[in-house]
MARBA-148775 format. One line per 10 residues: number of its first residue (from 0); their letters; for each residue x, y, z of C-alpha. Coordinates in nm, 3 decimals, m for minus. Example, Ala and Ser with C-alpha at 12.3 -4.5 7.8 and 13.67 -1.06 7.14 Angstrom:
<sites>
0 = as = 1.230/m0.450/0.780  1.367/m0.106/0.714 .
</sites>
This chain:
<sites>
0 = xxxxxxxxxx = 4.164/m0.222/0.574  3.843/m0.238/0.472  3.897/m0.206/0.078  3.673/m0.537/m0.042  3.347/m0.403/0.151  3.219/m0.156/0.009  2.979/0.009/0.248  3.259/m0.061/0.590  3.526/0.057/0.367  3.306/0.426/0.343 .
10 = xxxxxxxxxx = 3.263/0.411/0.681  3.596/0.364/0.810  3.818/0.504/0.573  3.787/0.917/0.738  3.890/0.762/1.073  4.189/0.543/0.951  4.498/0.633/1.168  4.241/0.800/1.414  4.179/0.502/1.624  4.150/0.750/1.934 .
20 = xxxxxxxxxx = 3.908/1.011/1.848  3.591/1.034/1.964  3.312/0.809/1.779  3.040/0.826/1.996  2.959/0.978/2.343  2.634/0.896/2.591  2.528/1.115/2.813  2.637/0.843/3.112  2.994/0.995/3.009  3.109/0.632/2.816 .
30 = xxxxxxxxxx = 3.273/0.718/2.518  3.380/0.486/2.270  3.702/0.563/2.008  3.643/0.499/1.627  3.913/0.250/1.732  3.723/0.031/1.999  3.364/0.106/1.764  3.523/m0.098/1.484  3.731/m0.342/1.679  3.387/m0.443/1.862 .
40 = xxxxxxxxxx = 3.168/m0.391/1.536  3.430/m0.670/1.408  3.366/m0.894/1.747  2.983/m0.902/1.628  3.070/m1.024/1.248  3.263/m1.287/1.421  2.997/m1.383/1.669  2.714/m1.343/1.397  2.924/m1.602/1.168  2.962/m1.827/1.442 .
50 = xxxxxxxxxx = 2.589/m1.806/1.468  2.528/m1.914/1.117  2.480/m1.610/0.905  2.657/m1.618/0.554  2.732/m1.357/0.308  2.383/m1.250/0.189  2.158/m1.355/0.471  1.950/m1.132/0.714  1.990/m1.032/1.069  1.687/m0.854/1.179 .
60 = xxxxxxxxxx = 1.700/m0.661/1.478  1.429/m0.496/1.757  1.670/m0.356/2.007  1.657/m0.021/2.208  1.899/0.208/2.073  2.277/0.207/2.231  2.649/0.178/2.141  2.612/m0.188/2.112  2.350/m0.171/1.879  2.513/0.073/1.637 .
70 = xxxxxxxxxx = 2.804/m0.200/1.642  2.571/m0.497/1.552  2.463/m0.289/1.230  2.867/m0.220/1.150  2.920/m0.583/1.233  2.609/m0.714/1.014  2.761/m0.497/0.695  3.126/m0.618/0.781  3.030/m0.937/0.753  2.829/m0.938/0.432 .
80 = xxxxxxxxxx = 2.488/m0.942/0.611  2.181/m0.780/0.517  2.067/m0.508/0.825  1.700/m0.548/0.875  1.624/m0.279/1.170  1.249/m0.294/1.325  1.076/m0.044/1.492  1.081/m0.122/1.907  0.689/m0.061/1.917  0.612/m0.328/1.722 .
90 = xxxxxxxxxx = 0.415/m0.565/1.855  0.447/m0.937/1.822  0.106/m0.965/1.558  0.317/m0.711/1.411  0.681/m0.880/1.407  0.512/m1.187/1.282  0.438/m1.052/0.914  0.817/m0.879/0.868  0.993/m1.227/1.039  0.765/m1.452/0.813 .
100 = xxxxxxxxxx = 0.876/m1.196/0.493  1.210/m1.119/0.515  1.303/m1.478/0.677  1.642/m1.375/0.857  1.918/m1.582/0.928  1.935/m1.479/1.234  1.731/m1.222/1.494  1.804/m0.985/1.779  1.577/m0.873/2.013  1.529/m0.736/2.335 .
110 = xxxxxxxxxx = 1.602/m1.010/2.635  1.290/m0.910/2.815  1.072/m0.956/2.474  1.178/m1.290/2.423  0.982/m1.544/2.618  0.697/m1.344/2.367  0.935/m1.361/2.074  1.113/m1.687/2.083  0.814/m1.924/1.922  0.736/m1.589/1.679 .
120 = xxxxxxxxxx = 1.120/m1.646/1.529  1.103/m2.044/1.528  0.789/m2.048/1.305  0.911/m1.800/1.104  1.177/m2.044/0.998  1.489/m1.813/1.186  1.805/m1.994/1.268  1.926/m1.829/1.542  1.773/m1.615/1.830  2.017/m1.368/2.022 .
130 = xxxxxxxxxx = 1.928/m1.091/2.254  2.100/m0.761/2.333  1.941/m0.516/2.603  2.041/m0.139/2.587  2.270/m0.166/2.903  2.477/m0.416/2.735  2.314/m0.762/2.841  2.221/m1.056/2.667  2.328/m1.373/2.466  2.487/m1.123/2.199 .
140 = xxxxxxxxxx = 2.725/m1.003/2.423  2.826/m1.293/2.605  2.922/m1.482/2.250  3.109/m1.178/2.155  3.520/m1.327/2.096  3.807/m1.155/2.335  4.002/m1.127/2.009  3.957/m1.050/1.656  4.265/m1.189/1.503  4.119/m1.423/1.304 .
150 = xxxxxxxxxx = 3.857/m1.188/1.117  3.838/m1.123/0.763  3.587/m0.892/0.597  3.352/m1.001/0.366  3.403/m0.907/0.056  3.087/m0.678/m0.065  3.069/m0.472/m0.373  2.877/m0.207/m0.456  2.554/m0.345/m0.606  2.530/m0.569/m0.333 .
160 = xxxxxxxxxx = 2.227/m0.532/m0.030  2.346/m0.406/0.224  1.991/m0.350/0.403  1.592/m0.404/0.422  1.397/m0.125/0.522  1.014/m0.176/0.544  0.775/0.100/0.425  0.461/0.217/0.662  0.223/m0.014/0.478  m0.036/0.267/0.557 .
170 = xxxxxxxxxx = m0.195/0.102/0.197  m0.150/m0.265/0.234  0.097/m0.476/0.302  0.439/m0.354/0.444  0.704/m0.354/0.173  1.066/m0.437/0.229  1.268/m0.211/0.024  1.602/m0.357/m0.073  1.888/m0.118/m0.042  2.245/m0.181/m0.173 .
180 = xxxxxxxxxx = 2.633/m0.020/m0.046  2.592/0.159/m0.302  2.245/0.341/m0.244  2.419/0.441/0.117  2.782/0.545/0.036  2.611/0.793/m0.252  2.395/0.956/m0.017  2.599/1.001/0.267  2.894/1.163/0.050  2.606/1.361/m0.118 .
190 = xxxxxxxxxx = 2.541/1.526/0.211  2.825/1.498/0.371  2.905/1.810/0.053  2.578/1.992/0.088  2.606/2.009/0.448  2.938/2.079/0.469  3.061/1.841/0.718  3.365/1.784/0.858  3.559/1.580/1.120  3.549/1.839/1.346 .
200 = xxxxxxxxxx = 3.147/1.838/1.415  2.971/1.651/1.660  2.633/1.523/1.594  2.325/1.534/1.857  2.202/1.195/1.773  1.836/1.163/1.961  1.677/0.983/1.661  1.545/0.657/1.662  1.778/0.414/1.464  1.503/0.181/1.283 .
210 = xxxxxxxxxx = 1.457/0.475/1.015  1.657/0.648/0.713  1.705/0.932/0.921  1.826/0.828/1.229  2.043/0.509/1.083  2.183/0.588/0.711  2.179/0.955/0.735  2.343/1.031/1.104  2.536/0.713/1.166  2.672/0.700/0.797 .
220 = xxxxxxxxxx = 2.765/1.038/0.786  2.909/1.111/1.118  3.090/0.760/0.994  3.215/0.864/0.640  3.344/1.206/0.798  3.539/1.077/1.100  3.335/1.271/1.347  3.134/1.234/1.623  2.796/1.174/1.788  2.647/1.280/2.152 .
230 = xxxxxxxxxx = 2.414/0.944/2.176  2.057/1.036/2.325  1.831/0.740/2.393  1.567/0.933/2.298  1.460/1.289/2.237  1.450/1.523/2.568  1.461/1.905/2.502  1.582/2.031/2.797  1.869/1.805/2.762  1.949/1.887/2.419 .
240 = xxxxxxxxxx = 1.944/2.189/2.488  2.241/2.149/2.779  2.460/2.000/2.508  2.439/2.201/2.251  2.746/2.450/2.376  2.935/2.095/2.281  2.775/1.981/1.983  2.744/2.182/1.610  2.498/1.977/1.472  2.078/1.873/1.539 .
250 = xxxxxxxxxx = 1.946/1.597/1.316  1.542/1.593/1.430  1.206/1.555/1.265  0.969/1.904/1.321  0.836/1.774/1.632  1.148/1.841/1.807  1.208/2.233/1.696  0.805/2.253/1.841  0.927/2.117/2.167  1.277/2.308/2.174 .
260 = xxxxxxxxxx = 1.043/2.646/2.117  0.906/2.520/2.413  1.160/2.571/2.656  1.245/2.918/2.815  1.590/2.821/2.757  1.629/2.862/2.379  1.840/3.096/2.291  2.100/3.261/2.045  2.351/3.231/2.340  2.295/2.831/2.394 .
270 = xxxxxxxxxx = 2.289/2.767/2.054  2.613/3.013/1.982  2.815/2.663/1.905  2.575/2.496/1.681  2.626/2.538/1.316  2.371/2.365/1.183  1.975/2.241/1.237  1.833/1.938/1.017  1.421/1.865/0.995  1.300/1.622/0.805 .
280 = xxxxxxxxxx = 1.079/1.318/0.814  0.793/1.454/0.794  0.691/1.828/0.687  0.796/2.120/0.873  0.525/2.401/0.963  0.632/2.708/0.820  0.528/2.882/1.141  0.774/2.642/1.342  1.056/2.752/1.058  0.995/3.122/1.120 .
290 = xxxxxxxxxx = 0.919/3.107/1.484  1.288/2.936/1.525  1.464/3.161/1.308  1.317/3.462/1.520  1.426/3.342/1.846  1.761/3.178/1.760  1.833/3.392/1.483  1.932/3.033/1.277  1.714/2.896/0.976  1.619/2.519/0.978 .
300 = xxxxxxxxxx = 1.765/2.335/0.688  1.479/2.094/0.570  1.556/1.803/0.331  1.318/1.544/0.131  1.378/1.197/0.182  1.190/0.819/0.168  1.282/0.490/0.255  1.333/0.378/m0.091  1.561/0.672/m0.136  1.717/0.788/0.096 .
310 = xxxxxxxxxx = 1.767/1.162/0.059  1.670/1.326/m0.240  1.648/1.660/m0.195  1.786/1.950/0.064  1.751/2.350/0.154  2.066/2.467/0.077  2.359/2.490/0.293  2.458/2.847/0.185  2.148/3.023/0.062  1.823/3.081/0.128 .
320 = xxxxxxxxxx = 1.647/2.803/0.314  1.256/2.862/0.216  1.027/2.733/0.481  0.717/2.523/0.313  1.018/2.408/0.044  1.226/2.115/0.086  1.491/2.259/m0.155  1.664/2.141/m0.445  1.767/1.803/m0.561  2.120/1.633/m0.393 .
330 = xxxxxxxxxx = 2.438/1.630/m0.672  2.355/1.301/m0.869  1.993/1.300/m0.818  1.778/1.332/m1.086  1.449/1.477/m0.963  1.153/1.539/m1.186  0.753/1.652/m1.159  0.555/1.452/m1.413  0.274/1.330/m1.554  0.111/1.069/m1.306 .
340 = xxxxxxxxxx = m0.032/0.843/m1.612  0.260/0.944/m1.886  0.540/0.988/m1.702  0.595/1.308/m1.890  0.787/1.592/m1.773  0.546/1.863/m1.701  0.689/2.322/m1.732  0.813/2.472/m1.375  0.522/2.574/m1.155  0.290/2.262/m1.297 .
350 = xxxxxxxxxx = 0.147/1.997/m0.977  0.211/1.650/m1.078  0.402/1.334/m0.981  0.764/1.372/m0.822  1.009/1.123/m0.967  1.370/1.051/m0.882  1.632/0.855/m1.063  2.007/0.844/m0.930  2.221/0.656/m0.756  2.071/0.682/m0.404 .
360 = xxxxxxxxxx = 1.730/0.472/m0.565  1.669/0.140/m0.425  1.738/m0.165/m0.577  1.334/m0.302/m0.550  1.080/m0.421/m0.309  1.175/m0.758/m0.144  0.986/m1.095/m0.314  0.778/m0.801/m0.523  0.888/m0.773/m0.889  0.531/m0.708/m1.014 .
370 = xxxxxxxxxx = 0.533/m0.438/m0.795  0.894/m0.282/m0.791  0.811/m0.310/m1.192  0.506/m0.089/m1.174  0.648/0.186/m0.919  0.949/0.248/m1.200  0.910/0.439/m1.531  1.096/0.272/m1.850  1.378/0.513/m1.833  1.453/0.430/m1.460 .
380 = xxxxxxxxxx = 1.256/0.728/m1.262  1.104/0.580/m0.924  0.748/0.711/m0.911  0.777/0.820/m0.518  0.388/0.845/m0.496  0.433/1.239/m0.378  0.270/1.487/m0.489  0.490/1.848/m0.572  0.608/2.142/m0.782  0.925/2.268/m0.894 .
390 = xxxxxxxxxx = 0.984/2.662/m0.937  1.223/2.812/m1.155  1.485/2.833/m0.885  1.499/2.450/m0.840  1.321/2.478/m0.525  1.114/2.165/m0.476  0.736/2.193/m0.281  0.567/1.850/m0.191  0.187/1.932/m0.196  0.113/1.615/m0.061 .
400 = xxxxxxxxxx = 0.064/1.216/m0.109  m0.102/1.080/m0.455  m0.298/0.833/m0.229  m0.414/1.183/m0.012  m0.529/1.351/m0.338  m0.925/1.466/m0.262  m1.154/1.462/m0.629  m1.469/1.620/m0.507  m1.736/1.683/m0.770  m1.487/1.591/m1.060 .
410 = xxxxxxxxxx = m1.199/1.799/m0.919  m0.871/1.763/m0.796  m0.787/1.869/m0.481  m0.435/1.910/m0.288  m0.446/1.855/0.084  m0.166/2.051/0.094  m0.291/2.340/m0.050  m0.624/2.403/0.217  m0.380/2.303/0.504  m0.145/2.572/0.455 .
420 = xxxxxxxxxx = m0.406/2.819/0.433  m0.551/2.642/0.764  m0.247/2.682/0.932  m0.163/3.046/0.871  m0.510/3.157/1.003  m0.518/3.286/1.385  m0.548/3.086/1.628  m0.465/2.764/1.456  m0.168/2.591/1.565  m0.212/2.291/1.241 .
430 = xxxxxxxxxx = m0.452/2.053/1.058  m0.482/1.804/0.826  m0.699/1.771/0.561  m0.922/1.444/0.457  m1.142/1.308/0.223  m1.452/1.153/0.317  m1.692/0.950/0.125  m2.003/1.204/0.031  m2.296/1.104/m0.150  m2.303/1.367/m0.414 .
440 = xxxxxxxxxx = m1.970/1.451/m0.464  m1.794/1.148/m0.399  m1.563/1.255/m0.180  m1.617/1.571/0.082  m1.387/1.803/0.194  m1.313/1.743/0.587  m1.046/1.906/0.792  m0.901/1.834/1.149  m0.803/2.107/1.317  m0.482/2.141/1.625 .
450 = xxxxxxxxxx = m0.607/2.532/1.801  m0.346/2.698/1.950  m0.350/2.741/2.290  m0.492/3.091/2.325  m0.739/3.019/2.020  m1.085/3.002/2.052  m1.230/3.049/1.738  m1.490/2.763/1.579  m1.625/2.585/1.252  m1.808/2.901/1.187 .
460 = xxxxxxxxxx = m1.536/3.171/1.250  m1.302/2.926/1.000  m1.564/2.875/0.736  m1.580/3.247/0.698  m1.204/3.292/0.708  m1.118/3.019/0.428  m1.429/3.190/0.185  m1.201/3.472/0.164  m0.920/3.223/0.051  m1.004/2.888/m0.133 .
470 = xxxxxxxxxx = m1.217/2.857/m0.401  m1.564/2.702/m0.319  m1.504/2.361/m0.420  m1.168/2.358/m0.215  m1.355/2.428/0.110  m1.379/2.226/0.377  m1.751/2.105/0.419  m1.673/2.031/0.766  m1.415/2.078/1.080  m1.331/1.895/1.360 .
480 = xxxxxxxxxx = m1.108/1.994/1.638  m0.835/1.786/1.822  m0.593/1.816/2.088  m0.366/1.650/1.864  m0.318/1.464/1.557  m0.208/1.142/1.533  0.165/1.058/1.412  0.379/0.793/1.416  0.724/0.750/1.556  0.872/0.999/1.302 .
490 = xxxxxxxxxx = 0.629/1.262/1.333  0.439/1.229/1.009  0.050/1.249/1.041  m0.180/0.937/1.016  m0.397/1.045/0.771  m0.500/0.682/0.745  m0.622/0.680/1.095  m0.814/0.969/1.019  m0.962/0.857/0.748  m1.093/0.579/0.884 .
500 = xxxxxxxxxx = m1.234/0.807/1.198  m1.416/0.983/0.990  m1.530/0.786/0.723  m1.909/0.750/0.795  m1.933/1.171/0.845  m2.089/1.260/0.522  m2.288/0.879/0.458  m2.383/0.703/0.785  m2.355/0.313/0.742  m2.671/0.112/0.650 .
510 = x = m2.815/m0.078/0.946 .
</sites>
């Protein structure tokens, strides 16, 4: 049906002669059919042709997350567009720079945000403006055809874009990182093996979809296996935890098992259907991985993944899922720890540069050559800018970012490292360690510390804890505590914004 796109033939083929089974379900009841998902996702390919988009162009889209807006993506790939998704927080200073980069054909945003937006899009150089609210309203909708007779597929093969995903820019400018059919059809049949799935699950989808996770590797997969997703607007414990006797699968990012092992209501009895618990996005606490498995007797499976990746790397299915590991590398993917200036494979148990080559590997950063050129080694590995080791079990650690690495007094020093130590002390709950400019070593030690909520211990009571652990040079040369660190929309800590909180600790500005 499908056969000449690529990335929509994936997606359709498990649910071929299925056009009645469940695609998607919100929790307002509406449930939508893989047959009416595709026959509308082909009603948007039509209306985004008639709105000027050819085969190769951009649609970018800042929508909240509903059914509608999972068709626009299907519709966008269908017909030959490139999917651009931005996050809904982003402001219109922010917007400006990804509009002005990427230069769509064509953008979709909220119908509220576009008195703010419309001027944004027209001196960005985009064609057409459209608008699509989450309760199924806007200029989108109302161009959508009553019939798709006429529709043809664009014809897509597998070294073609299929999206543009911009990094966090947390150093710099955003980057837009150019994915192909082929970078998404490897890595959701990669997992859709590892994981075991089948058309018989049903996914609890409460991710944002402007992200890897929530986008490529739910949608795709639930997609490429023929089953189905319970569609959350956004993440609610209590409520996850009512559908759960219907679902088999959790797709979240470690900030959701923290709130779930909140609720008095977790269980082995409400979880007796589920089969399966996915963390990723940013790294899991091994207290949250052990405190889970001893109250729903169930081990969280965490994976690695980035944006210019997808997934690399996952816990196993059947085996032991190690908490502080993010398991071993994804059939086809090439993962190696190296050198950081040679590129050089280092022995098992060595810290040094994690590097990927396979299939799943982006195809380069958007109007960046000089850049995609210097982030790949000469035999292909993509330098991911992580930090990890290997064992001798293929069990991959990440210790941290290279950009987070800490030289103090001439030595290296892994965040990673002091914050696990950090973390397993009493009456810690987490923390995050910094550098900070210092005026004899360079760079001090700092650390932000998250107590848990019957801890009252201080800098002191720490200090003397970590001399029994850490050598001298690893130890923090001062603590701060928070309520909570900062994260963004996926969980992961802003060391940035810490860094910059606390640059002027150790050296107070002049004047």
């Amino acid at each position: 049906m499908y056969d000449t796109n690529y990335l929509a033939h994936h997606l359709r083929s498990a649910s071929v002669g299925r056009n009645d089974s469940v695609c998607a379900e919100d929790l307002n009841g509406k449930i939508v059919s893989y047959g009416e998902m595709f026959e509308t996702a082909e009603k948007h390919a039509i209306a985004l042709q008639a709105a000027g988009l050819k085969p190769g162009d951009c649609v970018a889209v800042q929508v909240e997350k509903s059914m509608e807006s999972i068709q626009l993506y299907l519709g966008t790939i269908l017909a030959g567009g490139i999917f651009l998704p931005l996050n809904t927080a982003y402001t219109p200073s922010e917007l400006e720079y990804f509009l002005d980069n990427a230069k769509p054909r064509i953008f979709v945003c909220d119908p509220e945000k576009l008195p703010a937006l419309q001027e944004l899009a027209d001196q960005a150089g985009v064609t057409t403006v459209l608008t699509l609210s989450a309760h199924s309203e806007g200029t989108l909708i109302d161009t959508l055809p009553s019939s798709t007779e006429k529709f043809n597929v664009v014809a897509r093969t597998k070294d073609d874009l299929a999206s543009f995903l911009y990094t966090s820019g947390t150093t710099g400018r955003s980057k837009g990182a150019m994915l192909t059919h082929g970078n998404l059809v490897s890595n959701a049949q990669s997992l859709q093996e590892c994981w075991h799935f089948k058309s018989s699950d049903v996914l609890i989808h409460a991710l944002p979809i402007f992200h890897i996770h929530g986008l490529f590797v739910a949608i795709n997969i639930t997609l490429c296996t023929g089953s189905s997703m319970l569609l959350m607007p956004r993440f609610d414990s209590e409520v996850i935890i009512s559908v759960m006797h219907k679902a088999t699968v959790l797709m979240g990012v470690p900030t959701f098992y923290v709130r779930l092992l909140e609720s008095a209501n977790l269980n082995p009895e409400v979880i007796a259907n589920m089969r399966l618990f996915v963390s990723g996005s940013a790294p899991l606490l091994a207290e949250t991985h052990q405190q889970w498995q001893t109250i729903t007797g169930t081990a969280i499976l965490e994976r690695y993944g980035m944006t210019e990746t997808n997934m690399n790397t996952s816990n196993p299915y059947l085996g032991e899922r190690r908490a502080g590991s993010v398991g071993m590398p994804l059939p086809g993917v090439e993962v190696r720890i190296a050198d950081a200036d040679t590129g050089k494979e280092l022995p098992r148990g060595e810290t040094g540069s994690v590097e990927i080559r396979g299939p799943n590997v982006f195809k380069g950063y958007w109007q960046m050559p000089e850049k995609t050129k210097q982030e790949f080694r000469q035999d292909g590995f993509f330098i991911t800018g992580d930090i990890g080791i290997m064992d001798n079990e293929n069990y991959l650690s990440i210790v941290g970012r290279s950009k987070d690495l800490i030289i103090s007094g001439g030595y290296n020093i892994y965040p990673k490292e002091i914050e696990v130590v950090l973390d397993d002390l009493e009456g810690v709950y987490e923390s995050a360690v910094i550098g900070a400019p210092h005026p004899d070593f360079g760079e001090g030690v700092l650390a932000v510390v998250v107590l848990a909520l019957q801890g009252s211990i201080n800098e002191s009571d720490l200090k003397i804890s970590l001399k029994q652990k850490l050598a001298s040079y690893k130890r923090p040369k001062a603590i701060f505590f928070v309520e909570q660190l900062p994260r963004n929309t996926m969980g992961k800590v802003l060391k940035n914004e810490l860094r910059l909180e606390y640059k002027h600790h150790f050296i107070q500005p002049i004047g």
